[in-house]
C-alpha positions, -999 to 999 in steps of 0.1 A, spaced: 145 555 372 150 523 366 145 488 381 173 468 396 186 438 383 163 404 382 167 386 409 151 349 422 118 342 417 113 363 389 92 345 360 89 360 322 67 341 299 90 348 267 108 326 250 132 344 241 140 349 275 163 314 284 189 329 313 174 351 338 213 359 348 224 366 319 214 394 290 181 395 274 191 384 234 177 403 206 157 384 180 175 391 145 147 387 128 136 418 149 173 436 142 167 459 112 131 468 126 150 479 165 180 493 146 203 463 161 235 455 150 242 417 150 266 412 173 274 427 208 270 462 197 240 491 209 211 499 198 216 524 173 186 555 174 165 565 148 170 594 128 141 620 121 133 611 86 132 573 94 109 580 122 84 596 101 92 574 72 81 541 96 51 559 112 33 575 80 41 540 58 36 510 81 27 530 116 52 509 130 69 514 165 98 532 170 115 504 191 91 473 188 80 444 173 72 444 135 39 443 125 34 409 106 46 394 137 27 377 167 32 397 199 49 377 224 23 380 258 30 411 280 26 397 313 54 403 337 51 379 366 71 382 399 69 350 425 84 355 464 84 340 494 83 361 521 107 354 544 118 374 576 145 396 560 113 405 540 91 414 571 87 445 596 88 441 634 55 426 635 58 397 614 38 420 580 58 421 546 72 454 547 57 479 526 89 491 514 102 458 506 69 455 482 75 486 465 109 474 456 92 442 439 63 461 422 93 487 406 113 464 395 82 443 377 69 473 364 100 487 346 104 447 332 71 453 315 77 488 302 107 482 288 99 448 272 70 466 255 93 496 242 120 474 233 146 495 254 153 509 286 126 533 302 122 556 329 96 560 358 76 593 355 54 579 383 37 557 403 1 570 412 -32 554 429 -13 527 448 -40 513 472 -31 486 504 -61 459 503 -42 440 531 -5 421 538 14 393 535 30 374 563 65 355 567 60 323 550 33 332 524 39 333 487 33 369 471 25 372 432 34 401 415 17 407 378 27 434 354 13 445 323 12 476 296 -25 490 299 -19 515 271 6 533 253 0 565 245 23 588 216 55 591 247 45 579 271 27 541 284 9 526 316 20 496 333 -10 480 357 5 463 389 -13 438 408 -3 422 438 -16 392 455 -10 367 482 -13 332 491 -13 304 520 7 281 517 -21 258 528 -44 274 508 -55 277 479 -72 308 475 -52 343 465 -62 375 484 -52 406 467 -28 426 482 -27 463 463 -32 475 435 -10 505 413 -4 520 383 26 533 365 37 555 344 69 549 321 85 567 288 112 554 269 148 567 278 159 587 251 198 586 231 195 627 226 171 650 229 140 638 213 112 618 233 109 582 222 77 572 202 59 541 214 43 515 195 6 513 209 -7 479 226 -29 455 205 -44 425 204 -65 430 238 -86 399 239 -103 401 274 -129 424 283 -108 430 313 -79 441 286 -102 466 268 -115 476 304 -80 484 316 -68 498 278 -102 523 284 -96 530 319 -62 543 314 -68 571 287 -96 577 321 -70 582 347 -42 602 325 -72 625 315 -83 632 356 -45 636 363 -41 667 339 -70 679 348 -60 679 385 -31 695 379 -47 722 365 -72 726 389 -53 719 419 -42 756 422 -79 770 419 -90 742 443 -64 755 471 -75 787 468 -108 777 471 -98 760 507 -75 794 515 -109 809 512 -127 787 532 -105 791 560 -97 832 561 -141 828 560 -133 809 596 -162 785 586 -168 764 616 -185 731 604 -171 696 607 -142 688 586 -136 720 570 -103 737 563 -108 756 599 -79 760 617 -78 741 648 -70 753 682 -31 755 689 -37 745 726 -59 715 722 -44 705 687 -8 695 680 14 710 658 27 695 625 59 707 634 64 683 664 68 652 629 89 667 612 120 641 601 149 641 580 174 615 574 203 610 550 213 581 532 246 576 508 240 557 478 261 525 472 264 500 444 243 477 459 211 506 457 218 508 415 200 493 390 209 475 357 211 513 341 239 522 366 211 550 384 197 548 418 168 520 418 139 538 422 124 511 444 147 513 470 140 552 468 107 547 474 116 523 506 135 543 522 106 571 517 81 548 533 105 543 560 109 578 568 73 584 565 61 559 587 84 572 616 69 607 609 32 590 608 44 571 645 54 603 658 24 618 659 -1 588 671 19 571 696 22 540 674 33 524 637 0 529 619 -7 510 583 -3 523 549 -34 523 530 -24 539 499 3 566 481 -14 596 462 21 597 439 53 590 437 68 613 415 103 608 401 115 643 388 150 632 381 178 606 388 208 604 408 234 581 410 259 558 432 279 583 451 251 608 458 236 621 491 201 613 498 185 639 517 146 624 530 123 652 545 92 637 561 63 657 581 27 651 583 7 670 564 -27 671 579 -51 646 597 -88 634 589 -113 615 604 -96 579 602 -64 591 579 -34 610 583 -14 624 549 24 624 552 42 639 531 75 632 514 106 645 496 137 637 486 166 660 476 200 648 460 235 658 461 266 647 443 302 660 461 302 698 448 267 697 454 268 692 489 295 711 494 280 741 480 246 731 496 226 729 461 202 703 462 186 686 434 149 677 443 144 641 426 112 628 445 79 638 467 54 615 473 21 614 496 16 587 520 -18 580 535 -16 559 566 -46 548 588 -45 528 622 -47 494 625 -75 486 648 -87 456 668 -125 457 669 -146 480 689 -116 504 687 -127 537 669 -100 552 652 -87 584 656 -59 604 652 -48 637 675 -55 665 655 -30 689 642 -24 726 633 0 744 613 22 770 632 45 783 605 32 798 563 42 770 549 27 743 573 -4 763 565 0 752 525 2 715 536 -22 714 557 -47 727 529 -29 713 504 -37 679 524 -73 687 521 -73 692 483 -56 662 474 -79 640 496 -107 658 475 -89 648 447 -84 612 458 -117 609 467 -137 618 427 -105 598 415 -121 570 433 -156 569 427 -153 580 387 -128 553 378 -150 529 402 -157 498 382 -178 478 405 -216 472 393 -247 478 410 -273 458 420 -307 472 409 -317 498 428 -354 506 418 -379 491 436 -418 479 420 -438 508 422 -471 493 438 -500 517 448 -514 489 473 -475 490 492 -476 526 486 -473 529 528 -443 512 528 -423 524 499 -433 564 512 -418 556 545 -386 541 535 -387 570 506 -385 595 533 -365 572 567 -339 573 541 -337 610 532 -338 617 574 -313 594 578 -288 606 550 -292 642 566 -284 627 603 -251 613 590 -222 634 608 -184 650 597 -201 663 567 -171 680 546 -169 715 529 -160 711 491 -168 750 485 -190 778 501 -199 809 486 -224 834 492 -261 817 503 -247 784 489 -225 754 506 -220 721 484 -209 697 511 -197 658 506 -201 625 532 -179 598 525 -180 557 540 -160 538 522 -175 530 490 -207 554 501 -207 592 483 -232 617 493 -235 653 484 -252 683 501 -258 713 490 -272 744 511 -291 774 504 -303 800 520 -335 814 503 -357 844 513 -389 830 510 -415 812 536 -405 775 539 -445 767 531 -438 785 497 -405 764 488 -420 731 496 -446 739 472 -426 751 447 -396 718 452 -428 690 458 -440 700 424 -412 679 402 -425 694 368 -411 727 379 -376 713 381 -369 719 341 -372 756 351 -345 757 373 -322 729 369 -300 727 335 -296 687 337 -338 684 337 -347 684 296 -383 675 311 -404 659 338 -435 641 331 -458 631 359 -468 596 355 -490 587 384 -509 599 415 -515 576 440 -525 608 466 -515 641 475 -480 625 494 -471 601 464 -470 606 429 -445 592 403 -425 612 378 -403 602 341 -377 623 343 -352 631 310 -319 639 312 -294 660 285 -259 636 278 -231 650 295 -192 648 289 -201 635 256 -223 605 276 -254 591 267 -289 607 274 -303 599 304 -338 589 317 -349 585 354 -382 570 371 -392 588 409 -410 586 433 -416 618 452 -429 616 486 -435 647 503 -444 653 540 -449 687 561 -437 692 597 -454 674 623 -439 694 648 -421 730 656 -387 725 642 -392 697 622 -387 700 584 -406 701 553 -395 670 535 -397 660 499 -378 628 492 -369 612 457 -359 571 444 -357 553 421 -394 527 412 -401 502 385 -431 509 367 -444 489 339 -462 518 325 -424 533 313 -404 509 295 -369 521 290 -366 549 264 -347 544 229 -321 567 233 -315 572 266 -300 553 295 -321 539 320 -304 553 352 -310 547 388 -311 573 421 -309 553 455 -321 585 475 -324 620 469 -348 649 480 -348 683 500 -350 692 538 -369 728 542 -357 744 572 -380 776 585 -357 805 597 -385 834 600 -414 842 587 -399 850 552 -362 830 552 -356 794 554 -329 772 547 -328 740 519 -307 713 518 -307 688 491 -292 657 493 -283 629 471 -266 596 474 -242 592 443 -248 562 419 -237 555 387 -261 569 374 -259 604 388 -226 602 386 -215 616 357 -240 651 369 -215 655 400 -182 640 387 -173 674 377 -179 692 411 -164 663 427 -132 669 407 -128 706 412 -133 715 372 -169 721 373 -191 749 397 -225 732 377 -241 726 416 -236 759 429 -246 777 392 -281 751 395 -283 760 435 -281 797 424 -304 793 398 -333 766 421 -326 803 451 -333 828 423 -365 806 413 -378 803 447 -378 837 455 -400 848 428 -427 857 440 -452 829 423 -469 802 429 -479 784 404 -493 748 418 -515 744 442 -506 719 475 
């Protein structure tokens, strides 16, 4: 796919660049390097020998710059006014229209980087901050993050601006993917991208090797994930957000938004490379979805991001477009939709053998005026393969959702506090107020149950908190002795190298230095706690031993670790007889105990149900070893 001719408004900062209408001239001082013929003839390929000649001598690109030469900038900047042929029927930029824009920069910046025309593999983690409005100015920016050996990612960055002011908002956000179209059969080799002088540069350069990684891996764990859900649902696990199946009669089905429509492809929808522009493939997706999205809640909701847009081949001017759109599945303030697009040419469609070219994900959420609370009318699956999507919905926002938090860039304020014995009142009341109200917080959701042990996962925007239950066979009193006693942990939990106690201010307080083993080929890790622990005051109520982060001028930070930080952690004990009770640890995800989680999170790791297995078999013995 490629990106449609340049049209007004469109700004390149190169100067070779000197007639936006007309062709883009080749340097020849760049000619024998690209394999151009002076004159008006085409770029000639590479054969094998010279490809390996130029990569093992001089490692230069296959169709690039030279090295010896300056790189020109790779920013790709795109200016519009939006005017009301831009807009939907309330006034907003249309979201289609936008994708159009952000294609068409995107490809510009590919192929100015490979020196030749590419083709969109994707476009993934496309998130809606906000809109524009008829009469504000929208600024597209475009830029190679990396190149990898085949394959390179553009960054796309949208933002918008008042005509009266003088401040830009940003507008989304979305990334890429692009390879170089090939003469033959072999893949094109790309040149990689230097000179990164900003620290946002190296951020993004480091950042993008990041995402590529989490997208293989969640295609190979998609499949075990899903059948992790399939699971959960034959179990008919009842709690909130889980892969249940809701009630036919009270639920409606995903049936009912089902659309298709049909479009024929005309010159006008080509781009520059004679195929159908991709951005006006992904418009009339949009469109489709959004009347599939309105069918279900009674209204046009907003789109608030794409999971992917996945081009799996072209098609051309003269083809039938056929556009299938249902929703997948509905969450608490969310609704997936999903997308494909199947192609035809004139035997094609005649013979009824479709080509499928695109699918895409579409996550809408309603626009609300405030002190509405949004919800959508839930849905159920009445047919095998409404069944798929619906779980299939639930994996993907799982998917989404670790995507989010481990490529989350945003820094943290401090969040240890000054251990002080004469406050210690305070800071044991706020230790455990927190840890109640963590385990308060409602539509917890399953990420995976097994046998006496259920990892669930609460998220608020950019708030993450994990829960994981077991059910142990021993007396609550002999588990809240066993947890409250933190130098016990290293016996039971594989990310505790040790646990030193530090101070006692009582028998409810007592700080701890915890160590931590590197993990994913991370640093070492070091933590300070403080534990506060506090038995029932009532029938019913819970043992309680709660966990944060504290300063303490006694433990300097640790050559060789990484200070880390825990906002709030700790255990509920739950008596359920006279020899059963139920635990539930909690943590609320930071940075810093990140990278512990990041693989559950993901679906590639089982680490917190093989350490909940291992904290059950540990309380069950039957030992005590400290005294409360």
């Amino acid at each position: 796919m490629m990106t449609q001719s340049l049209q007004n408004g469109f700004t390149l900062d190169n100067h070779y660049l000197q007639d936006l209408k007309g062709p883009v001239p080749v340097p020849t001082q760049y000619a024998p390097s690209l394999g151009v013929r002076r004159g008006s003839c085409t770029v000639e390929p590479h054969k094998d020998q010279e490809i390996q000649r130029h990569r093992s001598a001089q490692a230069a690109p296959l169709l690039g710059s030279c090295r010896g030469q300056t790189p020109a900038p790779m920013d790709v900047q795109m200016c519009q006014s939006i005017q009301p042929c831009h807009a939907d029927h309330q006034g907003d930029l249309s979201a289609g229209q936008l994708l159009k824009w952000m294609d068409t920069i995107a490809c510009l910046a590919a192929e100015r980087h490979a020196g030749m025309a590419c083709v969109t593999l994707s476009m993934d983690d496309i998130q809606f901050e906000e809109t524009g409005r008829v009469g504000q100015v929208i600024t597209i920016k475009s830029k190679v993050n990396r190149a990898f050996t085949t394959s390179m990612e553009v960054g796309i960055r949208v933002s918008v601006q008042d005509v009266r002011e003088h401040v830009e908002r940003l507008v989304c956000v979305a990334y890429s993917t692009f390879v170089g179209k090939p003469a033959g059969p072999q893949k094109v080799l790309l040149r990689p991208v230097e000179d990164l002088c900003s620290a946002e540069e190296q951020l993004q350069h480091s950042l993008a090797s990041e995402r590529r990684r989490l997208r293989l891996y969640n295609e190979q764990t998609f499949s075990t994930l899903l059948q992790d859900y399939h699971t959960l649902a034959n179990g008919n696990c009842s709690s909130p957000g889980v892969c249940s199946r809701r009630d036919p009669l009270s639920a409606v089905s995903t049936e009912f938004t089902r659309v298709e429509s049909i479009e024929l492809v005309l010159p006008p929808h080509a781009n520059h490379h004679g195929n159908t522009f991709g951005g006006q493939i992904m418009a009339w997706m949009e469109n489709l979805a959004t009347v599939a999205a309105s069918r279900l809640c009674g209204c046009f909701p907003s789109l608030r991001s794409v999971d992917m847009f996945r081009f799996r081949g072209p098609s051309s001017v003269g083809d039938r477009l056929v556009f299938k759109a249902v929703v997948n599945n509905t969450f608490n303030n969310s609704i997936e939709v999903g997308v494909r697009v199947e192609a035809y040419n004139c035997e094609e469609w005649t013979a009824d053998k479709p080509r499928h070219i695109n699918s895409a994900f579409l996550i809408y959420q309603l626009a609300n005026t405030p002190g509405d609370v949004p919800a959508f009318p839930q849905v159920t699956y009445t047919t095998q393969d409404g069944e798929r999507r619906y779980l299939s919905a639930i994996v993907r926002k799982r998917i989404r959702m670790a995507r989010k938090h481990i490529l989350s860039c945003k820094e943290e304020a401090p969040l240890s506090v000054p251990w002080d014995k004469s406050n210690q009142v305070y800071l044991g009341y706020n230790n455990v107020a927190a840890l109640t109200v963590m385990a308060g917080k409602q539509d917890w959701e399953a990420s995976s149950i097994s046998d006496r042990v259920g990892v669930y996962v609460h998220e608020e925007v950019e708030l993450l908190c994990v829960q994981v239950q077991m059910e142990v066979m021993t007396s609550a009193l002999h588990a809240f002795t066993l947890l409250a006693d933190l130098t016990l942990r290293p016996l039971w939990d594989q990310h505790y190298l040790s646990c030193k106690e530090v101070e006692r201010a009582d028998e409810e307080e007592t700080v701890y230095h915890i160590k931590c083993p590197p993990i994913n080929g991370g640093k070492s890790r070091d933590f300070v706690f403080l534990l506060s622990k506090r038995q029932p005051c009532k029938d019913g109520d819970p043992y309680v031993v709660s966990l944060r982060s504290v300063t303490v001028t006694t433990v300097p930070p640790v050559e060789g670790f990484l200070r880390s930080e825990a906002k709030c952690a700790g255990f509920l004990i739950h008596s359920m007889g006279l020899n059963s009770c139920k635990v539930c640890y909690y943590n609320q995800v930071t940075s810093g105990v990140l990278p512990y989680v990041a693989g559950n999170l993901a679906g590639w790791s089982k680490s917190m149900e093989e350490t909940a297995s291992a904290c059950t078999t540990f309380l069950e013995r039957d030992l005590i070893t400290t005294l409360f």
